[in-house]
Structures are given as structure tokens and as C-alpha cells.
PQR file of N, CA, C, O and H, with PARSE charges and radii, in Angstrom:
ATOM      1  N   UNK A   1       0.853  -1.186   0.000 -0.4000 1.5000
ATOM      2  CA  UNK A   1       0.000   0.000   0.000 -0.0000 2.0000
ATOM      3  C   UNK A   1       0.896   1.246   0.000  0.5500 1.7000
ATOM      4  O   UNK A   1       1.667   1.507   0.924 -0.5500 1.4000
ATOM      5  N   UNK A   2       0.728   2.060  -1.192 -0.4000 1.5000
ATOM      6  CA  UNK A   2       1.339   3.331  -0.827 -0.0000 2.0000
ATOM      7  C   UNK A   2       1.060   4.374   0.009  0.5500 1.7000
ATOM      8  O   UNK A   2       0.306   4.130   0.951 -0.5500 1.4000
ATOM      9  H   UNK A   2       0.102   1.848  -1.943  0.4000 1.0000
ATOM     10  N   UNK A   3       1.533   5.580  -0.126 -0.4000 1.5000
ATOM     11  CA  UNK A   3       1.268   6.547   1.051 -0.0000 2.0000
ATOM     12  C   UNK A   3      -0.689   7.016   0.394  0.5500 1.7000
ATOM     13  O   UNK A   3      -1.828   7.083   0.856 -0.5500 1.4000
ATOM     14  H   UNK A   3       2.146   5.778  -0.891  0.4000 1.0000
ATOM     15  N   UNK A   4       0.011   7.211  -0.855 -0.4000 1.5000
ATOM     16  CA  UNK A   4      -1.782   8.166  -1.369 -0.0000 2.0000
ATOM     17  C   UNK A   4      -2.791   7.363  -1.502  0.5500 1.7000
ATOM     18  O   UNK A   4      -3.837   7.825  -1.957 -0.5500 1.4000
ATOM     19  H   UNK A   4       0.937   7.156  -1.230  0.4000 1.0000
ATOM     20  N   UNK A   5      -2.703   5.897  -1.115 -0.4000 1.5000
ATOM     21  CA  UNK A   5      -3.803   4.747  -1.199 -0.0000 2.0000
ATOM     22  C   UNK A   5      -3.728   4.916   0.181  0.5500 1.7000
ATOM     23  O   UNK A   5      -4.852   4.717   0.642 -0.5500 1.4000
ATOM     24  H   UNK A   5      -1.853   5.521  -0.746  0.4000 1.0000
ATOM     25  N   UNK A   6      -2.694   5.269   1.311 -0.4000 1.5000
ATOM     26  CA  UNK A   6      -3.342   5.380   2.802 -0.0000 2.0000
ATOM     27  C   UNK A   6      -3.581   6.487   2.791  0.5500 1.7000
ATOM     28  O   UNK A   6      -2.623   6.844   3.476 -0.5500 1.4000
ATOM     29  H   UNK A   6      -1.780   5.430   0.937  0.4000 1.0000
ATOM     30  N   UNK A   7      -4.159   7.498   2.541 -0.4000 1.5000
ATOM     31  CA  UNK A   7      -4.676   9.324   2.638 -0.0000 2.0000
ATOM     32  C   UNK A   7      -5.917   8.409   2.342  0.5500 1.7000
ATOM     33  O   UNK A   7      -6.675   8.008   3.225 -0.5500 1.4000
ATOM     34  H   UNK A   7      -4.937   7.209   1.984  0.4000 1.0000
ATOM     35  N   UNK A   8      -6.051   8.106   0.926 -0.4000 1.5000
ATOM     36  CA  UNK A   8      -7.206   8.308   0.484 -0.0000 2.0000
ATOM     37  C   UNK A   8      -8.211   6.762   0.844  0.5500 1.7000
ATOM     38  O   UNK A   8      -9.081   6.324   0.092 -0.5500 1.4000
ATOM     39  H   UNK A   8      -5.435   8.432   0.209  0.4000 1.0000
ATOM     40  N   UNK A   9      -7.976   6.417   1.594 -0.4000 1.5000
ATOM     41  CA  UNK A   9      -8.424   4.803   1.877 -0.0000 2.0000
ATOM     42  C   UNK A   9      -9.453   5.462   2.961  0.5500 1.7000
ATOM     43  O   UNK A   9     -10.154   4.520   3.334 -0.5500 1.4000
ATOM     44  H   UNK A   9      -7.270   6.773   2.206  0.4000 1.0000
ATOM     45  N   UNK A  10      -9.864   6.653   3.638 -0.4000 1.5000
ATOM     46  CA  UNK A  10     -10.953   6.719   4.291 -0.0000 2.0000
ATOM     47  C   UNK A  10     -12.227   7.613   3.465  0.5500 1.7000
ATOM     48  O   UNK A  10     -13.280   8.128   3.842 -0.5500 1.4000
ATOM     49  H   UNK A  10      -9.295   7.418   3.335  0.4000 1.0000
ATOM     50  N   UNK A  11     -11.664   7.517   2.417 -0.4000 1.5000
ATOM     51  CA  UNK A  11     -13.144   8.558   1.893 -0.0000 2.0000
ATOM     52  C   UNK A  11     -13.324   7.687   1.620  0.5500 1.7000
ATOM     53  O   UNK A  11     -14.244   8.005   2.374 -0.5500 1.4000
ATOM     54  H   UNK A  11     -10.808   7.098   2.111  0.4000 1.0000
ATOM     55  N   UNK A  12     -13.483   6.532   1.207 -0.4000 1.5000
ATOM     56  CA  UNK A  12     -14.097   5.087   0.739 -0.0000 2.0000
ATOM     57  C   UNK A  12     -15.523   5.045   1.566  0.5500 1.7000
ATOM     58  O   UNK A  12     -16.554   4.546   1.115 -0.5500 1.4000
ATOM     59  H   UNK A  12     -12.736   6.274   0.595  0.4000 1.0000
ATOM     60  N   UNK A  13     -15.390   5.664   2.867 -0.4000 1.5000
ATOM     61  CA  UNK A  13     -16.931   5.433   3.828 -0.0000 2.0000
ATOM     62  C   UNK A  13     -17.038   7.010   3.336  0.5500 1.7000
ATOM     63  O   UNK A  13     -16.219   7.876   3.028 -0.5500 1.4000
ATOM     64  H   UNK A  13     -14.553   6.070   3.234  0.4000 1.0000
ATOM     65  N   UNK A  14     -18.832   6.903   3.445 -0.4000 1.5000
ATOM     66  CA  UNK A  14     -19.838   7.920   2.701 -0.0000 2.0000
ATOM     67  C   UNK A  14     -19.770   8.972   4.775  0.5500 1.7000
ATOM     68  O   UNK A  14     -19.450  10.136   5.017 -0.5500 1.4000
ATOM     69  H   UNK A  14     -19.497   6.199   3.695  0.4000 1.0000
ATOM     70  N   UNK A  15     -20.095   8.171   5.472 -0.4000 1.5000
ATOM     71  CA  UNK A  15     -19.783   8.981   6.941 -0.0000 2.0000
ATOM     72  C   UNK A  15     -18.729   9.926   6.887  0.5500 1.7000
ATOM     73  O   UNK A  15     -18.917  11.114   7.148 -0.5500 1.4000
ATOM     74  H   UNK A  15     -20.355   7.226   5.275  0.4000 1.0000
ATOM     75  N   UNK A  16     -17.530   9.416   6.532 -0.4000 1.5000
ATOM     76  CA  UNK A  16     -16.317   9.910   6.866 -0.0000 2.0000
ATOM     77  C   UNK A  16     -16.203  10.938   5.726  0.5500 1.7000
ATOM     78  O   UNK A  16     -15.181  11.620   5.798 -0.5500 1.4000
ATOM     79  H   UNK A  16     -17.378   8.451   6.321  0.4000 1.0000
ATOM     80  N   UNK A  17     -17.131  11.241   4.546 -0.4000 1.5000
ATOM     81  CA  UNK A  17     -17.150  11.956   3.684 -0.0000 2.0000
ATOM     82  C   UNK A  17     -17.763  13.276   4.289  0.5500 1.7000
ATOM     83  O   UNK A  17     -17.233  14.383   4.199 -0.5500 1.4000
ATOM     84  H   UNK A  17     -17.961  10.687   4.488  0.4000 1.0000
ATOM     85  N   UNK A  18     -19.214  12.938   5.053 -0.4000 1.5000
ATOM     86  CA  UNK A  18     -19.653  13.785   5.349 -0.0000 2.0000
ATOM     87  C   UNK A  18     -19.436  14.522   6.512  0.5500 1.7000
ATOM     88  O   UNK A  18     -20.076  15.546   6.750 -0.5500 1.4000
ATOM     89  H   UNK A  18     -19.645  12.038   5.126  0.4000 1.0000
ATOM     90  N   UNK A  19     -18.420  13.992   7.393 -0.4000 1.5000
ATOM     91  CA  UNK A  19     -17.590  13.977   8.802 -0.0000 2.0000
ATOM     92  C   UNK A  19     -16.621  15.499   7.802  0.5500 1.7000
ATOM     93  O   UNK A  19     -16.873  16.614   8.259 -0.5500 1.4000
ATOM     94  H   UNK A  19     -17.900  13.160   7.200  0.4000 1.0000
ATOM     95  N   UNK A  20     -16.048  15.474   7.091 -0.4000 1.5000
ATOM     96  CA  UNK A  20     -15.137  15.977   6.472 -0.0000 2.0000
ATOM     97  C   UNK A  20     -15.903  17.077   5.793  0.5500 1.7000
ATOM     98  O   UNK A  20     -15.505  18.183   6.157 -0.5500 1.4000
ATOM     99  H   UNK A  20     -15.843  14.569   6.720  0.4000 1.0000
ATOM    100  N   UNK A  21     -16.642  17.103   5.131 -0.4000 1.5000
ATOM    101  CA  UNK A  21     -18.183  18.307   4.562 -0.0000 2.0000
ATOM    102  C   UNK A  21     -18.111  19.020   5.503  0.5500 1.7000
ATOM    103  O   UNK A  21     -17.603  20.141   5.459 -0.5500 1.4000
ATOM    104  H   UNK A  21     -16.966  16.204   4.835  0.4000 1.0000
ATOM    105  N   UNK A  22     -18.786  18.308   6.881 -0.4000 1.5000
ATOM    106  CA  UNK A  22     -19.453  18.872   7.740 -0.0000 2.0000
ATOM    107  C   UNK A  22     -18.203  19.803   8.577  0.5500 1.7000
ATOM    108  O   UNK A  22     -18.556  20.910   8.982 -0.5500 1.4000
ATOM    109  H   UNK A  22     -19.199  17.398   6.917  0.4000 1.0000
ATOM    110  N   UNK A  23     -17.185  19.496   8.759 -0.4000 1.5000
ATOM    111  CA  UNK A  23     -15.476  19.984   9.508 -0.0000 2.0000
ATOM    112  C   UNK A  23     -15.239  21.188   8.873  0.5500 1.7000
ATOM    113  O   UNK A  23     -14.732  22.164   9.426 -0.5500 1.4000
ATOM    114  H   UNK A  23     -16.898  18.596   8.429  0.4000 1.0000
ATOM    115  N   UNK A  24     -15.741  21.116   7.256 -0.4000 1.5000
ATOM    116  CA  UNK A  24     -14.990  22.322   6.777 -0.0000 2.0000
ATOM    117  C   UNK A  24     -16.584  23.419   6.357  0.5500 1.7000
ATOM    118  O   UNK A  24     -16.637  24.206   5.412 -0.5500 1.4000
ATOM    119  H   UNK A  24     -16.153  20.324   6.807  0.4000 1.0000
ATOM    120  N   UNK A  25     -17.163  23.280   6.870 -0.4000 1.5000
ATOM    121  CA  UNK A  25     -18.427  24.227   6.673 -0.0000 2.0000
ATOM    122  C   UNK A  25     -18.061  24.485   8.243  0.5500 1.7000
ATOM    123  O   UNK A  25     -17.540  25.599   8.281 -0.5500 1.4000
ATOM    124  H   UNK A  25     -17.120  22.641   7.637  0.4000 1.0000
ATOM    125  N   UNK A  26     -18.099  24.074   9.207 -0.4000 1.5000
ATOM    126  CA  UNK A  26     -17.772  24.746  10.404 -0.0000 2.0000
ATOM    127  C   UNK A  26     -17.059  25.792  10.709  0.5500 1.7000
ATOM    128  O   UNK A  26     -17.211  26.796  11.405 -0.5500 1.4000
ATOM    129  H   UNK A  26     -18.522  23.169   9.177  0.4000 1.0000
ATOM    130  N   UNK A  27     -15.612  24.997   9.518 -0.4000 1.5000
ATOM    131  CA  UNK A  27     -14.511  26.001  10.113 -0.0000 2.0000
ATOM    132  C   UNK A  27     -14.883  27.446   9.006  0.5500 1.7000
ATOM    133  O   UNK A  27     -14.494  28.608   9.117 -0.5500 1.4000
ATOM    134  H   UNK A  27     -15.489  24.182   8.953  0.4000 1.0000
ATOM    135  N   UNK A  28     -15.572  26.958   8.193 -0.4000 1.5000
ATOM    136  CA  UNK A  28     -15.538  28.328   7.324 -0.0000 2.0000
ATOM    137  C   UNK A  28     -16.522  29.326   8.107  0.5500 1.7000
ATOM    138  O   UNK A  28     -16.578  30.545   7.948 -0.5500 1.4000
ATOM    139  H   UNK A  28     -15.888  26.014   8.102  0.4000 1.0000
ATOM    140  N   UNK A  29     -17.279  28.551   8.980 -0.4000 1.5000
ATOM    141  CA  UNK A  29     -18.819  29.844   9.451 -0.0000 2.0000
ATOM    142  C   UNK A  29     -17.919  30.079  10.700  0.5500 1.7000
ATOM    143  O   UNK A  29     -18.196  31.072  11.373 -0.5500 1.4000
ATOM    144  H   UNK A  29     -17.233  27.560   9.110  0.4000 1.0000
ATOM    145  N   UNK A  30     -17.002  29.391  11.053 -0.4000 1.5000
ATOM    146  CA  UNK A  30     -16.554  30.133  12.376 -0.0000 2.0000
ATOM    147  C   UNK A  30     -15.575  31.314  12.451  0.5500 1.7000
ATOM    148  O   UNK A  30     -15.417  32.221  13.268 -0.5500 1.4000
ATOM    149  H   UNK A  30     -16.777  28.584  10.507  0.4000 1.0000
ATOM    150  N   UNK A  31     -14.776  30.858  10.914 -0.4000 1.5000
ATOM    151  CA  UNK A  31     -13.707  32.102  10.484 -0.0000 2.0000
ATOM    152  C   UNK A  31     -14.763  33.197  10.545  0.5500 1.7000
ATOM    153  O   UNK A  31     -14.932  33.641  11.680 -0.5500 1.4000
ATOM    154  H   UNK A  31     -14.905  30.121  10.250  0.4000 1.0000
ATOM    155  N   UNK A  32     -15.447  33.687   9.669 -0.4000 1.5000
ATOM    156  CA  UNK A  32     -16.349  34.611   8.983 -0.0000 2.0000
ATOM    157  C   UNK A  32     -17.098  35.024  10.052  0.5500 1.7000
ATOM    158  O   UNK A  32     -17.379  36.219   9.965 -0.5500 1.4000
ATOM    159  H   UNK A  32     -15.310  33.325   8.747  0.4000 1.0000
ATOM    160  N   UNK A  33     -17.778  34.158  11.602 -0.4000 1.5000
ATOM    161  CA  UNK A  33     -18.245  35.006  12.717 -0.0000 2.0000
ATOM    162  C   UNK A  33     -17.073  35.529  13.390  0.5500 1.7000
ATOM    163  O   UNK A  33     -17.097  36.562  14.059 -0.5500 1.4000
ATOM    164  H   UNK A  33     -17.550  33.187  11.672  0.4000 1.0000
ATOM    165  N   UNK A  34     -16.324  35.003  13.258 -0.4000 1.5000
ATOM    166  CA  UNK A  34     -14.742  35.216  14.466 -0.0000 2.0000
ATOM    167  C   UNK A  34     -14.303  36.381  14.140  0.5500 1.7000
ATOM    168  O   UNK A  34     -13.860  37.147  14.996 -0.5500 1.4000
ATOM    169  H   UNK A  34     -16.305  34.163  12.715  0.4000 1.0000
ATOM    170  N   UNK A  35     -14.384  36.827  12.294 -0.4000 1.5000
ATOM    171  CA  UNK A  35     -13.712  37.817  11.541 -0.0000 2.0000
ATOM    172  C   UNK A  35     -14.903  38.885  12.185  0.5500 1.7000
ATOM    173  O   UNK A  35     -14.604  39.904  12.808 -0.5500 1.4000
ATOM    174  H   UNK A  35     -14.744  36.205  11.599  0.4000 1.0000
ATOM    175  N   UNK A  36     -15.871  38.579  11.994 -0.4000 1.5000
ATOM    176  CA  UNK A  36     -17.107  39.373  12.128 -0.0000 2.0000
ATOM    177  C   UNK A  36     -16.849  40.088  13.758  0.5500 1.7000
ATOM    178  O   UNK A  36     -16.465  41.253  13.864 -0.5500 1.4000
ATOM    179  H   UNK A  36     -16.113  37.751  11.488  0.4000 1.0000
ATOM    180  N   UNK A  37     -17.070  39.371  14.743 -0.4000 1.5000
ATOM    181  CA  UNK A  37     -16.951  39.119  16.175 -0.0000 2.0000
ATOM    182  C   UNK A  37     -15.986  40.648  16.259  0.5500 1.7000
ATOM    183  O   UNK A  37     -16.427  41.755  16.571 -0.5500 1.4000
ATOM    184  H   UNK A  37     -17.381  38.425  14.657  0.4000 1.0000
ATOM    185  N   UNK A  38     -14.479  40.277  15.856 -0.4000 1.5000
ATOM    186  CA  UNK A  38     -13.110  41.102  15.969 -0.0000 2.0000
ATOM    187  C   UNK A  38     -13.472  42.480  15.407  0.5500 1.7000
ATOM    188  O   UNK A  38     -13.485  43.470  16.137 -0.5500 1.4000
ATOM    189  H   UNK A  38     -14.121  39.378  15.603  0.4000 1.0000
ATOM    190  N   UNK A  39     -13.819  42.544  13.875 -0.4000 1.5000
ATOM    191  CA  UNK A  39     -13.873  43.592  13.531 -0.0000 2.0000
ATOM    192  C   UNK A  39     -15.048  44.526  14.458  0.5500 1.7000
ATOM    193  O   UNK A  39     -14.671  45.630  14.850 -0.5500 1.4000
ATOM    194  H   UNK A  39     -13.808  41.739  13.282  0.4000 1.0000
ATOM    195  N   UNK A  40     -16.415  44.084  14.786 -0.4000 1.5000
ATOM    196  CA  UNK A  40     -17.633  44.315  15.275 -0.0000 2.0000
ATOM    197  C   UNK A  40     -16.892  44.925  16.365  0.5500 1.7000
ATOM    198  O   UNK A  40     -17.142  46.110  16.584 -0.5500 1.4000
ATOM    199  H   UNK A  40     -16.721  43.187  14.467  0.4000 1.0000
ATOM    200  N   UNK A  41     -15.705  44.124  17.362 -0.4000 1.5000
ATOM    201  CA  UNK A  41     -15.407  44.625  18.892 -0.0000 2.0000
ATOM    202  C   UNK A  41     -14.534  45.800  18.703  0.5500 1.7000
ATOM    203  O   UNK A  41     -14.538  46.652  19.591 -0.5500 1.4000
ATOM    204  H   UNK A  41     -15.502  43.161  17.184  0.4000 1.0000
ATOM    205  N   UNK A  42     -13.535  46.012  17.314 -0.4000 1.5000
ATOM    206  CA  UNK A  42     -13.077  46.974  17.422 -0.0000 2.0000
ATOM    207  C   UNK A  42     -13.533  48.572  16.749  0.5500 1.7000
ATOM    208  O   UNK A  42     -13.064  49.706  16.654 -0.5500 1.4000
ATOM    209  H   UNK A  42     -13.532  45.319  16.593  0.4000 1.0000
ATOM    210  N   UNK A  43     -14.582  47.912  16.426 -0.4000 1.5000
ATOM    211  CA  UNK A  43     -15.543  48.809  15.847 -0.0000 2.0000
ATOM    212  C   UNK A  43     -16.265  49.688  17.463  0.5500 1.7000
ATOM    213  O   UNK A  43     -16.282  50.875  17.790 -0.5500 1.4000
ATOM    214  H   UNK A  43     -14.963  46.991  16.503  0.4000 1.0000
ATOM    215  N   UNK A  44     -16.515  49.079  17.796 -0.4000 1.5000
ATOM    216  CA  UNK A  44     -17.079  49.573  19.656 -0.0000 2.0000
ATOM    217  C   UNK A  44     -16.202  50.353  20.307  0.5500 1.7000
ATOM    218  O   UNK A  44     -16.608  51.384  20.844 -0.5500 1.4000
ATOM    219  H   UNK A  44     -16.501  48.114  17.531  0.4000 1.0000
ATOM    220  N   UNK A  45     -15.173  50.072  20.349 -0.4000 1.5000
ATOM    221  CA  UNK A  45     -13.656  50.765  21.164 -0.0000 2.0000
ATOM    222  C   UNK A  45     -13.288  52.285  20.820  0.5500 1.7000
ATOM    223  O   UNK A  45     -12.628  53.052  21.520 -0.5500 1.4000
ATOM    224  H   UNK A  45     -14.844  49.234  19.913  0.4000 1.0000
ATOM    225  N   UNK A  46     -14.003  52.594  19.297 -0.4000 1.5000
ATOM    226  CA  UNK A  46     -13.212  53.859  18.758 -0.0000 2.0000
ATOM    227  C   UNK A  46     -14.791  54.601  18.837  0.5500 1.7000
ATOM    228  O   UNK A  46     -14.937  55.778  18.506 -0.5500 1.4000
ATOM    229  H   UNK A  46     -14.539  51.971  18.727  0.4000 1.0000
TER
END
């Protein structure tokens, strides 16, 4: 077994597909409130 048949040997399960969907829609809505959050608090200060 090579290295890129072990990376890619877990998208084979449809779970672990959507485990991985679901990880990176998180991290994108959490950047974009977090960005939101920061700018919003330093928006208050001045």
C-alpha cells in the first residue's frame, strides 16, 4: 500500500465523507463570525 492509497483509503466510507463536509463548513462559518466578532469589537472601542 502506498502513502496516497493510505490518505485516500478513508473517503471510501460515505460517513467519513460527510464527517469531512461537515469539519470544513464549520470552520468556514466560524472564520467569517470570528472575523465578524473582531472587527464588530473593534468597531465599539473607537
Amino acid at each position: 500500500m502506498n502513502p496516497i492509497d493510505f490518505l485516500l483509503a478513508p473517503l471510501e466510507y460515505e460517513f467519513f465523507v460527510r464527517a469531512l463536509v461537515a469539519s470544513a463548513l464549520v470552520g468556514v462559518a466560524c472564520a467569517v463570525v470570528g472575523a465578524f466578532v473582531v472587527l464588530k469589537g473593534d468597531e465599539l472601542r473607537w
